[in-house]
C-alpha positions in Angstrom: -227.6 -43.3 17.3 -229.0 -40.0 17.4 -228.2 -38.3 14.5 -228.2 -34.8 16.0 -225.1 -35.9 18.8 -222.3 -33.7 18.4 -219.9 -36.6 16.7 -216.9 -37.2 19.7 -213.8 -35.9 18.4 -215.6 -32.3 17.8 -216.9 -32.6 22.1 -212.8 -33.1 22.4 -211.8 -30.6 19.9 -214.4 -27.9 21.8 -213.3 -29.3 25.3 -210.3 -28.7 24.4 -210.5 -25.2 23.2 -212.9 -24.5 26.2 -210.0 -25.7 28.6 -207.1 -23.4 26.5 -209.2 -20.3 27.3 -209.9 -20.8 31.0 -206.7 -21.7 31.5 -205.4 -18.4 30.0 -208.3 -16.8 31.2 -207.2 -17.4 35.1 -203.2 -17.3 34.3 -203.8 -13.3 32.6 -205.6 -13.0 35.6 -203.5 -14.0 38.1 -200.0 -13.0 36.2 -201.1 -10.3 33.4 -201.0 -10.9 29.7 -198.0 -10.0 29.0 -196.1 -12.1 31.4 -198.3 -15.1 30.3 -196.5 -17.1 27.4 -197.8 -20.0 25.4 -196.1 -22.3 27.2 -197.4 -21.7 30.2 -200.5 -21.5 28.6 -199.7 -25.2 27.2 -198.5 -26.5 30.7 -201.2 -25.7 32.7 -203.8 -26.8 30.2 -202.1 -30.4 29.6 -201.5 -30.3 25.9 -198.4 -29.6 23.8 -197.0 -26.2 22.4 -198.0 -27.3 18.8 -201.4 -28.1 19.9 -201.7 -24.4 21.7 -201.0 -23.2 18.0 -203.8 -25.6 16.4 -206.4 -23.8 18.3 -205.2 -20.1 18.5 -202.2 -19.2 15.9 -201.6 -16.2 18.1 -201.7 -15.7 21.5 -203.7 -12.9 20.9 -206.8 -14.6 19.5 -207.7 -15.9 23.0 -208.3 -12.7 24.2 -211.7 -12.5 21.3 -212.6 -15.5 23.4 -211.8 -14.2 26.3 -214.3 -11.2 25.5 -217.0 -13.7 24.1 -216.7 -15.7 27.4 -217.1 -12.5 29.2 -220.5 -11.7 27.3 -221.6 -15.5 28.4 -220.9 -14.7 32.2 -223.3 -11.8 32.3 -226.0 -13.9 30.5 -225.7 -16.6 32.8 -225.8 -14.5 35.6 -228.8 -12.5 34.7 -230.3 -15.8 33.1 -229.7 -17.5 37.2 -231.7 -14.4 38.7 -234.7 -14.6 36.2 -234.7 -18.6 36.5 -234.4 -18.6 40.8 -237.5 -20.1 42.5 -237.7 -17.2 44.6 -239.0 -13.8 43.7 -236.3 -11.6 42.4 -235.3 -8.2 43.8 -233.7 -5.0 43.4 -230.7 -6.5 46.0 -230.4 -9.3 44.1 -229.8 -7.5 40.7 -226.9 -5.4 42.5 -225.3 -8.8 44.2 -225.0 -10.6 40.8 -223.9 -7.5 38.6 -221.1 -6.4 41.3 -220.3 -9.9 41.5 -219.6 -10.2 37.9 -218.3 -6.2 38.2 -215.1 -7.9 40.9 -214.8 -10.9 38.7 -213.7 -8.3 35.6 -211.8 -6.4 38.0 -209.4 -9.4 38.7 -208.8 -10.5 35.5 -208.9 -7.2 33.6 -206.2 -5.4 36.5 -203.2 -6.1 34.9 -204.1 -5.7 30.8 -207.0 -3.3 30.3 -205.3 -2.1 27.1 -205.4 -5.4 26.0 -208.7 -6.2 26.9 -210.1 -2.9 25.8 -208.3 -3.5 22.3 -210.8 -6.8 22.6 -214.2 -5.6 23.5 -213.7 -3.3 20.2 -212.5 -5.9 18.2 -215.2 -7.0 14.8 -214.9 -9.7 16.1 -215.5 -9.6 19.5 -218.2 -6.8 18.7 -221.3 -9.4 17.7 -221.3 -11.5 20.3 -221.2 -8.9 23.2 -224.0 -6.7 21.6 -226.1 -9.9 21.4 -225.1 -10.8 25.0 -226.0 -7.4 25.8 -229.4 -7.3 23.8 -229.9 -11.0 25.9 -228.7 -9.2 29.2 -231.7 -6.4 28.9 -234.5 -8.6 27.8 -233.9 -11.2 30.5 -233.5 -7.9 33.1 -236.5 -6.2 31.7 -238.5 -9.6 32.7 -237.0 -9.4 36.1 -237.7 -5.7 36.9 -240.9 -6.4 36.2 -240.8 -9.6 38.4 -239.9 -7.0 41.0 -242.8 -4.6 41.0 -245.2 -7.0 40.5 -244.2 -8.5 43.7 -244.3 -4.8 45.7 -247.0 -3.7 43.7 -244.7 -0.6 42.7 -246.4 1.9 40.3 -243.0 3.1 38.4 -243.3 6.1 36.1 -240.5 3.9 34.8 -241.1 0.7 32.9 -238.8 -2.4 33.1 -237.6 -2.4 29.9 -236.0 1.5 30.3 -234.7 0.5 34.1 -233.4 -2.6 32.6 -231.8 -0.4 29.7 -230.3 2.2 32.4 -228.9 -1.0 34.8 -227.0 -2.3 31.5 -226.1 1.1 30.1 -224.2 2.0 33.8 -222.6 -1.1 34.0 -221.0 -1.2 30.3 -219.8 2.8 31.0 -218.5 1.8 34.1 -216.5 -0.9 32.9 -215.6 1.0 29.5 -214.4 4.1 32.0 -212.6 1.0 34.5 -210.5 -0.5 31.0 -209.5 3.5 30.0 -208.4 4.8 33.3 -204.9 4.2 34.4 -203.6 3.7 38.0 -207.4 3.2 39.8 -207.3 0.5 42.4 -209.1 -2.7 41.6 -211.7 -1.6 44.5 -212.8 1.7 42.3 -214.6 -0.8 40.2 -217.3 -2.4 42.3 -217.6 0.5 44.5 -218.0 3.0 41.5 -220.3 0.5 40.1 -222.5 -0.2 43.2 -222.7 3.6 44.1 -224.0 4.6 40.1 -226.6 1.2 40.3 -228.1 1.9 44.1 -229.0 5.4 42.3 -231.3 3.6 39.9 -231.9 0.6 41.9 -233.8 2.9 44.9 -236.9 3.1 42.6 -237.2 -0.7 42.0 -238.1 -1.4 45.7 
C-alpha cells in the first residue's frame, strides 16, 4: 500500500464536502442565498441535515468556500490556456476570462453583498491573493507565448500586461459585487470593452 494514499474515509469526507459546496454553489445561483436553506442544501446533495452541520456549522461558512472555489476556477482556466497544444492568443485570453467573467455573473446576481462580504473575509483573503499571484505568473508565461509567436516588439513586457489583464478584471468584478440594480449583461460587456483596450497591443 502506498503509504502516501489519502486513507478512504478522508477521499469521502472531502467528496463529500466538495459535493455540499457545488450543490450550494449552483442552488445560490439559481435561487439566491437567502432563499437557499440548509435543507435544500441537504436534499439536493443526498445527505442528512445533521450531516450539512458536520461540515459547515453555518450556512454562511460555505460562502469562504464558495470564494476559494472561485479563486480555483480562474487558475484552472488560465492554467488550460498556458497548457493548450496550440499557440495561445490575445482572443483566447478574452474568451476564457469573459467566460469565467458570465460564470460570476450568474451565481453572484442575486447576493453580491453576500459574496462581497466573502472575497474580504481573512479567510477568504489567502487563498484568492495566491490564486491571483498564480493567475499573473501563468498569464505573464502566456503573453509572452503570444509575442513570440507574432514576433511583437511590446514597449510592454508580459509580466506588466499580465498584471494590467488581472488588475481589470478583479476591479471589474469588485465594481460588479458594489453596484446595485446593473443587469447581469453589464458584467461581461464592461469587462470585454476594458480588456480589448489592453488586449489590442498583444496582437
Amino acid at each position: 500500500m502506498n503509504s502516501g494514499a489519502i486513507p478512504l474515509r478522508d477521499r469521502q469526507r472531502e467528496q463529500t464536502r466538495s459535493e455540499i459546496v457545488r450543490v450550494a454553489f449552483e442552488l445560490f445561483g439559481t435561487h439566491g442565498y437567502e432563499k437557499v436553506s440548509v435543507e435544500m442544501i441537504a436534499a439536493k446533495a443526498g445527505i442528512s441535515r445533521a450531516t450539512f452541520f458536520n461540515y459547515f456549522p453555518q450556512k454562511e461558512l460555505i460562502l469562504r468556500e464558495v470564494a476559494s472555489a472561485r479563486a480555483e476556477k480562474l487558475k484552472s482556466i488560465i492554467g488550460e490556456l498556458l497548457s493548450a497544444n496550440n499557440a495561445p492568443t490575445a482572443d483566447g485570453v478574452l474568451q476564457a476570462i469573459l467566460k469565467m467573467a458570465e460564470e460570476n455573473a450568474r451565481i453572484t446576481l442575486r447576493s453580491k453583498k453576500l459574496i462581497l462580504e466573502t472575497v474580504f473575509h481573512n479567510v477568504s483573503r489567502g487563498p484568492m491573493m495566491a490564486a491571483r499571484e498564480q493567475a499573473v505568473e501563468a498569464l505573464t508565461s502566456i503573453f509572452a507565448r503570444i509575442q513570440k509567436a507574432v514576433h511583437a516588439h511590446s514597449k510592454h513586457a508580459p509580466g506588466l500586461i499580465a498584471e494590467v489583464v488581472m488588475s481589470i478584471f478583479l476591479a471589474t468584478m469588485l465594481e460588479w459585487l458594489m453596484r446595485d440594480g446593473l443587469p447581469r449583461k453589464w458584467l461581461v460587456n464592461t469587462m470585454r470593452q476594458r480588456l480589448q483596450l489592453v488586449l489590442e497591443g498583444t496582437q
